[in-house]
C-alpha positions as CSV (number, residue, x, y, z in Angstrom):
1,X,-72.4,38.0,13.5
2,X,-69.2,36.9,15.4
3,X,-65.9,38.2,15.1
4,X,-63.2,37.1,14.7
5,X,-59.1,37.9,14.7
6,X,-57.7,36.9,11.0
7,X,-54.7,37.3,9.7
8,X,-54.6,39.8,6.1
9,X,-54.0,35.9,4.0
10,X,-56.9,34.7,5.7
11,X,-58.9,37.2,5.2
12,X,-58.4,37.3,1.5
13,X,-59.2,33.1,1.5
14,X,-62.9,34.0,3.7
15,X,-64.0,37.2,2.2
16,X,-65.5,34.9,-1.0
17,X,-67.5,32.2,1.6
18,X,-67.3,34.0,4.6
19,X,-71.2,34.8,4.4
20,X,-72.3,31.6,2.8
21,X,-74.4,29.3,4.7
22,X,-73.1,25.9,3.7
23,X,-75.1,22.5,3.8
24,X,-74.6,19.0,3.6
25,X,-75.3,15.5,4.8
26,X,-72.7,14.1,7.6
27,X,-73.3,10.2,7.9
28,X,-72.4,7.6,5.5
29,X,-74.7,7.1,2.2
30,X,-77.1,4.0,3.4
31,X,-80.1,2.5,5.8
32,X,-79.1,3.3,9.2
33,X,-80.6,4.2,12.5
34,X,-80.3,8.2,11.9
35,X,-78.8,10.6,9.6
36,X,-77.3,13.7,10.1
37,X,-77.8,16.8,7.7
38,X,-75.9,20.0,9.1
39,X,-75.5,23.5,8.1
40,X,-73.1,25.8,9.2
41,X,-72.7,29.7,8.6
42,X,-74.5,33.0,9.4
43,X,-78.1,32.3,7.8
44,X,-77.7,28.5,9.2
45,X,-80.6,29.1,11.9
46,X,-82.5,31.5,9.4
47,X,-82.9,28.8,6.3
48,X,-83.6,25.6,8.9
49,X,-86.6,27.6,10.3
50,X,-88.0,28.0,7.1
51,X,-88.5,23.9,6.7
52,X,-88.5,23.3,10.8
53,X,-92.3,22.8,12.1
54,X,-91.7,23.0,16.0
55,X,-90.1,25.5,18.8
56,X,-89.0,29.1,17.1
57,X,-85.0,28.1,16.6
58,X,-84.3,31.8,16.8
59,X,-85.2,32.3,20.2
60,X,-84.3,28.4,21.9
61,X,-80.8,28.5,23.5
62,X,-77.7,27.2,22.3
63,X,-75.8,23.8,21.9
64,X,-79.9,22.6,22.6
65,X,-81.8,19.8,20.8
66,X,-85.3,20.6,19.6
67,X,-87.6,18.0,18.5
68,X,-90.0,18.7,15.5
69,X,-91.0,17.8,12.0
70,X,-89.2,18.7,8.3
71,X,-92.1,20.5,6.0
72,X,-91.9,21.8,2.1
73,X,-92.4,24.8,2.9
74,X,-94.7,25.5,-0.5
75,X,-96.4,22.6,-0.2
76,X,-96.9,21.8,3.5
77,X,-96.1,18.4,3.0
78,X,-94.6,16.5,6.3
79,X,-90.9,15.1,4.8
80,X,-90.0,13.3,8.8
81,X,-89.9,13.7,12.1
82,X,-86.7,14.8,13.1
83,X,-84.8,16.3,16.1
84,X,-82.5,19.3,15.3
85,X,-79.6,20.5,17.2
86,X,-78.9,24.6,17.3
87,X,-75.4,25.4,18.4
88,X,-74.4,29.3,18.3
89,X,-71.0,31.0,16.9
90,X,-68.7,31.1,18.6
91,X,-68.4,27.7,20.1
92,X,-69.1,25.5,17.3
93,X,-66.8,23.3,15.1
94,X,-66.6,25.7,12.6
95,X,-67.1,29.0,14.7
96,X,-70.1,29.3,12.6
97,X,-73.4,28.8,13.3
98,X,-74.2,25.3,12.7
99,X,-77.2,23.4,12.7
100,X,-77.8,19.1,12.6
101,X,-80.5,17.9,11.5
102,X,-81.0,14.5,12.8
103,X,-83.2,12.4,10.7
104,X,-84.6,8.9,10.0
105,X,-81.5,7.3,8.4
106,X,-82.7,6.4,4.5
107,X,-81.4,7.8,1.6
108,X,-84.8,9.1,0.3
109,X,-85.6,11.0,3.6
110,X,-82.1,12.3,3.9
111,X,-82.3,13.8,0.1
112,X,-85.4,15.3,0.5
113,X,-84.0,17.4,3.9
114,X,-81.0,18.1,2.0
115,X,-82.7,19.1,-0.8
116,X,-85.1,21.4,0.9
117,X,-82.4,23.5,2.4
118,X,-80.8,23.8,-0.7
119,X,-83.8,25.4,-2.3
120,X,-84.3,27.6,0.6
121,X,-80.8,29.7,0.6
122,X,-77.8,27.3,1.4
123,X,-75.9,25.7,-0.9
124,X,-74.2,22.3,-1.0
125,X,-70.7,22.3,0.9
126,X,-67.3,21.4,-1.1
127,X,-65.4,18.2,0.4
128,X,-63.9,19.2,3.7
129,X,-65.3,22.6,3.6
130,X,-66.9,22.4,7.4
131,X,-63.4,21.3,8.5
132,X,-61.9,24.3,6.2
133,X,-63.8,27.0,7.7
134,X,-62.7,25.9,11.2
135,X,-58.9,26.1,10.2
136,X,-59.9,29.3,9.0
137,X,-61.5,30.7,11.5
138,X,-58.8,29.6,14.3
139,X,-60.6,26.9,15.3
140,X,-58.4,24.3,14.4
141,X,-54.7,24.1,12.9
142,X,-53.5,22.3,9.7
143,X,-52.0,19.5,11.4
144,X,-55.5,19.3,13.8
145,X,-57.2,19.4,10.4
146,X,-55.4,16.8,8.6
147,X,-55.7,14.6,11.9
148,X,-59.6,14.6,11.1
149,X,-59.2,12.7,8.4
150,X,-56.7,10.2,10.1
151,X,-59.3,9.7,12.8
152,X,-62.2,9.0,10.1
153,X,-60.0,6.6,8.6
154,X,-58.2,4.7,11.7
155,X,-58.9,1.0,11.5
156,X,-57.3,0.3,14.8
157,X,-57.1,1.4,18.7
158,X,-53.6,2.7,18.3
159,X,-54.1,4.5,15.2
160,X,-57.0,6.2,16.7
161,X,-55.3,7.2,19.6
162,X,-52.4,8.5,17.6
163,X,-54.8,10.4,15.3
164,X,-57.0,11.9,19.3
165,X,-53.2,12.7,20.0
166,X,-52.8,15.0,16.6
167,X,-56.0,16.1,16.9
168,X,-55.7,17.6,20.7
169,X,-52.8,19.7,18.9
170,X,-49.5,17.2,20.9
171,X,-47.8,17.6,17.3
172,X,-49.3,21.4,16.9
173,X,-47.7,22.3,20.6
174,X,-44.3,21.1,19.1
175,X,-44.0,22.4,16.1
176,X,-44.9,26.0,17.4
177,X,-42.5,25.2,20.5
178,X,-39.4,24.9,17.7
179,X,-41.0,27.2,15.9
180,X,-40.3,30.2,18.8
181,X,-37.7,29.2,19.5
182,X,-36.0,29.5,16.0
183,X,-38.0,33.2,16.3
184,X,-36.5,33.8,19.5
185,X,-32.7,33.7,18.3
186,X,-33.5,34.8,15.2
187,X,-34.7,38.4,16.8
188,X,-31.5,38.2,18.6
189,X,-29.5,37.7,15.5
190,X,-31.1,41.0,14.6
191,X,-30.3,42.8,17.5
192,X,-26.8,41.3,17.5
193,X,-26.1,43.2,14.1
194,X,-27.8,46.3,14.6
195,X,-24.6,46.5,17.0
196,X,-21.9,45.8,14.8
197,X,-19.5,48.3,16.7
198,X,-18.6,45.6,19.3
199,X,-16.1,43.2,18.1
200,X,-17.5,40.0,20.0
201,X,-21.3,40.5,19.0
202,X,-20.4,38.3,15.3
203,X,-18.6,35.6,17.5
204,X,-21.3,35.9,19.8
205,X,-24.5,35.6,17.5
206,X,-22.3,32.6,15.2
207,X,-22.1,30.4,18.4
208,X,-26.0,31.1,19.3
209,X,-27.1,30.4,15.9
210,X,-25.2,27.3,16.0
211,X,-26.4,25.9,19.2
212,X,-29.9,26.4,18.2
213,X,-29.3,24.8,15.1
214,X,-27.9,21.8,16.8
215,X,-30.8,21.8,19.5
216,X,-33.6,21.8,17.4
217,X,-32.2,19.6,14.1
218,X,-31.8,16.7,17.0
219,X,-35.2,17.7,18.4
220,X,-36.5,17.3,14.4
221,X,-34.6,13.9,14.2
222,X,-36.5,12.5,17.5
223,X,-39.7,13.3,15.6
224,X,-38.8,11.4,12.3
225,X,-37.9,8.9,14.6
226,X,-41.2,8.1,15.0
227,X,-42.3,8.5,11.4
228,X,-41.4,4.9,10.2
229,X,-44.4,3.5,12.9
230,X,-46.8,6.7,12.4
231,X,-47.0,5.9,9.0
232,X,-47.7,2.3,9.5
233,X,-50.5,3.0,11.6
234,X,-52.1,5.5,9.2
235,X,-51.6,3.6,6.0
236,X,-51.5,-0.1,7.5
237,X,-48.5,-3.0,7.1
238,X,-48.8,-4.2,3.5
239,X,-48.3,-7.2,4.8
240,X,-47.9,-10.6,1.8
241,X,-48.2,-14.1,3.2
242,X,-46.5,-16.0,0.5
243,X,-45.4,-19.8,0.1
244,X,-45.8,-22.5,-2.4
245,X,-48.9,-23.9,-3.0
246,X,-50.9,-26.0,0.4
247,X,-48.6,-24.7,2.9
248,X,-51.5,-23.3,4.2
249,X,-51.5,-19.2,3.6
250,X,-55.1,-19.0,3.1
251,X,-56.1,-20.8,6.7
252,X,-53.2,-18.5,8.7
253,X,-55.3,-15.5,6.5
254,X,-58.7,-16.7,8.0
255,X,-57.4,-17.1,11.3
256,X,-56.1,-13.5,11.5
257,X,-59.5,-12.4,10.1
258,X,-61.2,-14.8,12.5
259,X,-63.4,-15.6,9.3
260,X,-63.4,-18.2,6.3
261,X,-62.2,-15.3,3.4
262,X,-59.8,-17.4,1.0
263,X,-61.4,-20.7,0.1
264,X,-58.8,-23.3,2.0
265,X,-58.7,-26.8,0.1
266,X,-55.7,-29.5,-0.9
267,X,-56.2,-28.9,-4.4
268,X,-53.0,-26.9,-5.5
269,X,-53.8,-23.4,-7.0
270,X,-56.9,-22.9,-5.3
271,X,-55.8,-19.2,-5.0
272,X,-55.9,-18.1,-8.5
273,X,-55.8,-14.1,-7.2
274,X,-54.5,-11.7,-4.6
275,X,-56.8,-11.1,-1.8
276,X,-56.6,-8.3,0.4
277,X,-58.0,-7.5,4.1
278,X,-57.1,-5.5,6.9
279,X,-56.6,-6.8,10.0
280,X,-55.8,-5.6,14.0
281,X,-52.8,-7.2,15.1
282,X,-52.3,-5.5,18.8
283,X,-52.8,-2.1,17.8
284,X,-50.8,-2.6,14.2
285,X,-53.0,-2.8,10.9
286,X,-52.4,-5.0,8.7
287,X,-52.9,-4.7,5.1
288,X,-52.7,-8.8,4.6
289,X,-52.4,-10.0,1.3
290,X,-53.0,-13.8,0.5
291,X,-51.2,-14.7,-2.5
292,X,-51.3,-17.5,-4.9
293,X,-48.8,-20.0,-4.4
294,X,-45.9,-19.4,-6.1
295,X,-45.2,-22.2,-9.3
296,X,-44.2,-22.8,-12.4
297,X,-47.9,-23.6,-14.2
298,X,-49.8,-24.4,-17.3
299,X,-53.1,-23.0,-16.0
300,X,-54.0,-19.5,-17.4
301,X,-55.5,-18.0,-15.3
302,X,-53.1,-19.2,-12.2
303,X,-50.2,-18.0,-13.8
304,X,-51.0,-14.8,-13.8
305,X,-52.4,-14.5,-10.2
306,X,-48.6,-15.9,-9.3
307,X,-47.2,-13.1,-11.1
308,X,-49.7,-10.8,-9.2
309,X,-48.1,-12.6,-6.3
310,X,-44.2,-11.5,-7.4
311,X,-46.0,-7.8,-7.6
312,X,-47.4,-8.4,-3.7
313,X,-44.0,-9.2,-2.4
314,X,-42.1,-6.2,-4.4
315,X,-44.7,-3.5,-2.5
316,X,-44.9,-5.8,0.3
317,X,-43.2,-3.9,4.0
318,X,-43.7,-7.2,5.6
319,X,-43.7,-11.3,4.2
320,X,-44.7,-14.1,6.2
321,X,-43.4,-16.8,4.7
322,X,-45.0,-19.7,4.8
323,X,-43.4,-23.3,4.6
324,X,-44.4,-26.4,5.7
325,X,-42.7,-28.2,8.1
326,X,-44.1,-31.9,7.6
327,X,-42.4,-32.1,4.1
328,X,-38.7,-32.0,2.8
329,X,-37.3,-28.3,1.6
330,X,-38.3,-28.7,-2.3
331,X,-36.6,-26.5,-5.0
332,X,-39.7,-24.1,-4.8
333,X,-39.3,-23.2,-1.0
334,X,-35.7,-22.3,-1.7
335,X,-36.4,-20.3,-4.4
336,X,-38.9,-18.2,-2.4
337,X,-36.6,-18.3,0.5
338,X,-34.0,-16.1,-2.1
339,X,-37.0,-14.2,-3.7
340,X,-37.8,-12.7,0.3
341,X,-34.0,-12.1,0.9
342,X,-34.4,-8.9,1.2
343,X,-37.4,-8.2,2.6
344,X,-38.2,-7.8,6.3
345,X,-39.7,-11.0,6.7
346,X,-41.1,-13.6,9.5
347,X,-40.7,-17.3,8.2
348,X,-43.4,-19.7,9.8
349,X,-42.8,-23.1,10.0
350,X,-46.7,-24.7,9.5
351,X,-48.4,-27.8,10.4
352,X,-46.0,-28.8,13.6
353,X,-49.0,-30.7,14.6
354,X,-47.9,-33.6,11.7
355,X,-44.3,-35.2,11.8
356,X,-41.5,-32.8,11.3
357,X,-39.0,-33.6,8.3
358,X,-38.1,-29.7,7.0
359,X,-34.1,-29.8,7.1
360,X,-33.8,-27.5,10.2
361,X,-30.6,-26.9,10.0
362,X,-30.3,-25.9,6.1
363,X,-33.1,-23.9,6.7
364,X,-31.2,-22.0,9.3
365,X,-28.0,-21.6,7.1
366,X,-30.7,-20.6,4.4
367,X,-31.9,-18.1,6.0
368,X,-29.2,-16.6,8.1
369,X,-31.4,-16.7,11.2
370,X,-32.6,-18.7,13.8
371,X,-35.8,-17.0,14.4
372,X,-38.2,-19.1,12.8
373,X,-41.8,-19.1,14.3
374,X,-43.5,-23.1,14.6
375,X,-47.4,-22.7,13.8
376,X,-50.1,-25.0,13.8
377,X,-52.7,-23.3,11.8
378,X,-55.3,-26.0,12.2
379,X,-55.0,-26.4,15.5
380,X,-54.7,-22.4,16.4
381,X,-51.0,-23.1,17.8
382,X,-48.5,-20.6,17.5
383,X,-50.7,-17.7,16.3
384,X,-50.3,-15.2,19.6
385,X,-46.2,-15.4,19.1
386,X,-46.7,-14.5,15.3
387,X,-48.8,-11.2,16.4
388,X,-46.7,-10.3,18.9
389,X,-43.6,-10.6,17.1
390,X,-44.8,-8.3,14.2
391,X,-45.7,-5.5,16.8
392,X,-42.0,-5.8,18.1
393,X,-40.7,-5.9,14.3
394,X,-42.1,-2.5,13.6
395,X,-42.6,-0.8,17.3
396,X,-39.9,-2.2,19.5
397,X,-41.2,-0.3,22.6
398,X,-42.4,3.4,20.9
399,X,-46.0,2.4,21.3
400,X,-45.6,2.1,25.2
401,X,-44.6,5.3,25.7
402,X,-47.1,8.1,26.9
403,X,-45.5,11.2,26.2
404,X,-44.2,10.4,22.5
405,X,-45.7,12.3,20.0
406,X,-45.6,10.4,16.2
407,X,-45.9,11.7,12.9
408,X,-47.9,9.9,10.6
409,X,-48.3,12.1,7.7
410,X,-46.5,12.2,4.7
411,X,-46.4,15.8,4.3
412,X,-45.2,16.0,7.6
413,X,-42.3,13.8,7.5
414,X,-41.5,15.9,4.1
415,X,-41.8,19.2,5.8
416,X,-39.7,17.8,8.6
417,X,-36.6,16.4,6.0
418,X,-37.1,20.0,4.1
419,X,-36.5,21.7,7.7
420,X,-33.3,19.2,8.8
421,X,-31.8,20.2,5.6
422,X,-32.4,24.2,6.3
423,X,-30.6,23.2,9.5
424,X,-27.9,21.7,8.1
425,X,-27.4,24.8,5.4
426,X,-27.0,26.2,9.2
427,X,-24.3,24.7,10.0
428,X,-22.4,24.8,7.0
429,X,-22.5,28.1,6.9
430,X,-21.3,28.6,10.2
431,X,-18.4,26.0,9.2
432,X,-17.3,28.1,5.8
433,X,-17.3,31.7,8.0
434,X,-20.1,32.8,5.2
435,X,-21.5,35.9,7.1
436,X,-24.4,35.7,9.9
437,X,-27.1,37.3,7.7
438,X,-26.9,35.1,5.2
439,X,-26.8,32.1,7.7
440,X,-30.1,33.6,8.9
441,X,-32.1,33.1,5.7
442,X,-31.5,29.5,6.0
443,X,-32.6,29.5,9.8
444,X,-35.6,31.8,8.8
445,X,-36.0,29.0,5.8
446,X,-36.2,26.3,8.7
447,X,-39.1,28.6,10.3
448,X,-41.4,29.2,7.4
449,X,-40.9,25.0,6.2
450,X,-42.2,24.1,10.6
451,X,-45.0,26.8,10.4
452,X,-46.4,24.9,7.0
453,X,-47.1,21.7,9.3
454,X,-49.4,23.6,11.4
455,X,-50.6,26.4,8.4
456,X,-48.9,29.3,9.8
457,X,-47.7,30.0,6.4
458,X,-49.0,28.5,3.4
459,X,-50.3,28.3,0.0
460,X,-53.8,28.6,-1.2
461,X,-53.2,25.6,-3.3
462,X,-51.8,23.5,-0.2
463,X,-55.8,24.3,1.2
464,X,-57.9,23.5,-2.0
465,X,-55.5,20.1,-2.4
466,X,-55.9,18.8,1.0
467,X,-59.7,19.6,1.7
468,X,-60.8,18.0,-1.6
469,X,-59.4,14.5,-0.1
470,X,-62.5,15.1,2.8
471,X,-66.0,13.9,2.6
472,X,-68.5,16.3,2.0
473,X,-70.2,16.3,5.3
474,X,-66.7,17.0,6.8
């Protein structure tokens, strides 16, 4: 069995799994080329063996792929031919032994493997539990572990990278930086007032506390900096496209989505609903939301997709709104021109392709901008501005830089606020003469709320809350 260096909490959080050999299947429900069953823990090797017909997994070396079939063991019967990987503690995911199975994809194959090791001495993993173990075991951190899940779930280039970024332990490497050094003047605090003879030590250790305080709340405020654009790219831009009816929302959606999604006719209150897709617009993704077009109606079943509508703008971080530029202003476009006020908001001026008549220059006074975007949504005009102006809208040059490191998770950016505040309790301390031990607690606060980002302190609760949001076979 390997080793391996825990600390007394995590002990106590192993000692009930620590000898379970955990199993489960790691590829997405569905036909597919292959599927992946894996097991991980001490009697991972053991239990395949008993189902494996092929090389002695015991004795073949590690991180090696053997090929071979999957039998019943009672009744010899041949489930599929399979090629299984054996990869030896320590250098696994989990520090475990681990084991993947790789099978025909199919759910009724996949079962039956799964199955099988099940009946043979493992039992099913808990969501996230492979993940779990290799916080656990020192593998990973928190922050590395909670960067799994933002990888799963990227839907663009950039988000991905972001999430790679997490993962390689850029935001880990930070955190534990401010983290020693907090630890660093806080031991010389200590010193400081085992001294208390000399007359300059108090003066002395106030002014260090204070500088550190002031270094490493402005190093916290760089990081939520970047929180604002971390979060878009791990949650997407809910992102309305509003306008009245035939101004042509549901053509600018298909030609983001670079399919025909919203049904596009000139009958008014052909969108009787909210649809919803994401989208990749340079690195950003968008959560767009096509809306019914906002007027007063008779129908039904329209009116309440335009109040459905009033809801998408409210939660919207982003409108496009959508007018047409071959017809007069009419009472409804100002209206919506009001309703979007105060909303961050990009106004496209559609169908410049046709005879212009909007009222430019009340439009401008309307809006209090001259920024409006001309788009021809027919004829693909205009389209490349629009994207690139929404990636300057919400990035304005962070995303070009190599070296930043973004925060993207909400418990993060929580844990980050929480610290700044700790910091601040710093400083007012320091400001009301309150004396330096007590100004420490708030700087030793500010230590314990950093180390919860990466799980150097935390809560049993904090780990059962967060895993359960993983897929099993993670």
């Amino acid at each position: 069995m390997a080793l391996f260096l825990l600390s007394k909490k995590e002990e106590d959080l192993v000692t009930t799994t620590e000898f379970d050999t955990i199993a489960a299947i790691s590829t997405p429900p569905g036909e597919g080329a292959i599927s992946i069953v894996r097991l991980s823990g001490e009697e991972a090797i053991l239990i395949a063996e008993k189902v494996f017909a092929g090389k002695d997994l015991a004795q073949v070396a590690s991180h090696t792929i053997n090929y071979g079939h999957i039998l019943d063991p009672k009744t010899k019967q041949e489930i599929d031919e399979v090629m299984v990987s054996v990869m030896r503690a320590p250098k696994t995911f989990t520090r475990e032994d681990t084991i993947e199975i790789n099978c025909h994809g199919g759910i009724v194959a996949t079962n039956r493997i799964l199955q099988l090791l099940l009946s043979n001495g493992a039992r099913l993993a808990e969501p996230g539990e492979f993940t779990k173990r290799a916080f656990l075991h020192g593998r990973i951190d928190l922050s590395q572990a909670e960067a799994v899940m933002d990888l799963i779930r990227a839907k663009t280039d950039r988000s991905m990278k972001v999430a790679l970024d997490q993962l390689d332990g850029n935001l880990a490497h930070l955190v534990k930086s401010l983290r020693q050094d907090i630890l660093d003047v806080l031991a010389q605090v200590e010193v400081n007032i085992d001294y208390p003879e000399y007359d300059a030590v108090e003066e002395m250790t106030t002014r260090l506390l204070k500088e550190k305080a002031l270094d490493v709340k402005k190093r916290i405020q760089q990081l939520l900096q970047t929180a604002k654009q971390g979060k878009v790219l791990r949650e997407g831009l809910a992102t309305a496209i509003v306008g009245r009816p035939n101004v042509g929302k549901s053509s600018l959606l298909n030609r983001l989505l670079h399919e025909d999604k919203a049904i596009v006719t000139d009958v008014a209150g052909t969108t009787r609903d909210v649809i919803e897709e994401y989208v990749n617009v340079h690195g950003v993704p968008l959560k767009l939301v096509d809306t019914a077009g906002i007027r007063e109606t008779a129908d039904k079943v329209e009116k309440i997709g335009v109040e459905r509508s009033r809801k998408a703008i409210d939660q919207a971080d982003l409108v496009m709104l959508v007018l047409d530029s071959s017809q007069k202003l009419t009472e409804q476009d100002r209206a919506l021109v009001e309703l979007t006020s105060k909303k961050k908001r990009i106004i496209l001026l559609n169908k410049v392709d046709l005879a212009q008549q909007i009222e430019l220059p009340e439009l401008k006074k309307l809006t209090g901008t001259d920024e409006l975007l001309t788009t021809s949504v027919l004829k693909n005009a205009g389209l490349d501005q629009l994207e690139e102006r929404i990636a300057k809208l919400f990035f304005g040059g962070i995303e070009d830089s190599q070296t930043t490191v973004m925060v993207t998770n909400a418990r993060h950016i929580a844990l980050l606020n929480q610290a700044e505040d700790a910091l601040d309790n710093v400083l007012d301390g320091i400001k009301a003469n309150m004396p330096v031990d007590l100004v420490q607690i708030d700087m030793t606060n500010c230590w314990d709320l950093l180390g919860e980002i990466t799980g150097d302190s935390y809560q049993d609760e904090l780990l059962n809350q967060l895993f359960s949001q993983f897929c099993l076979g993670k």
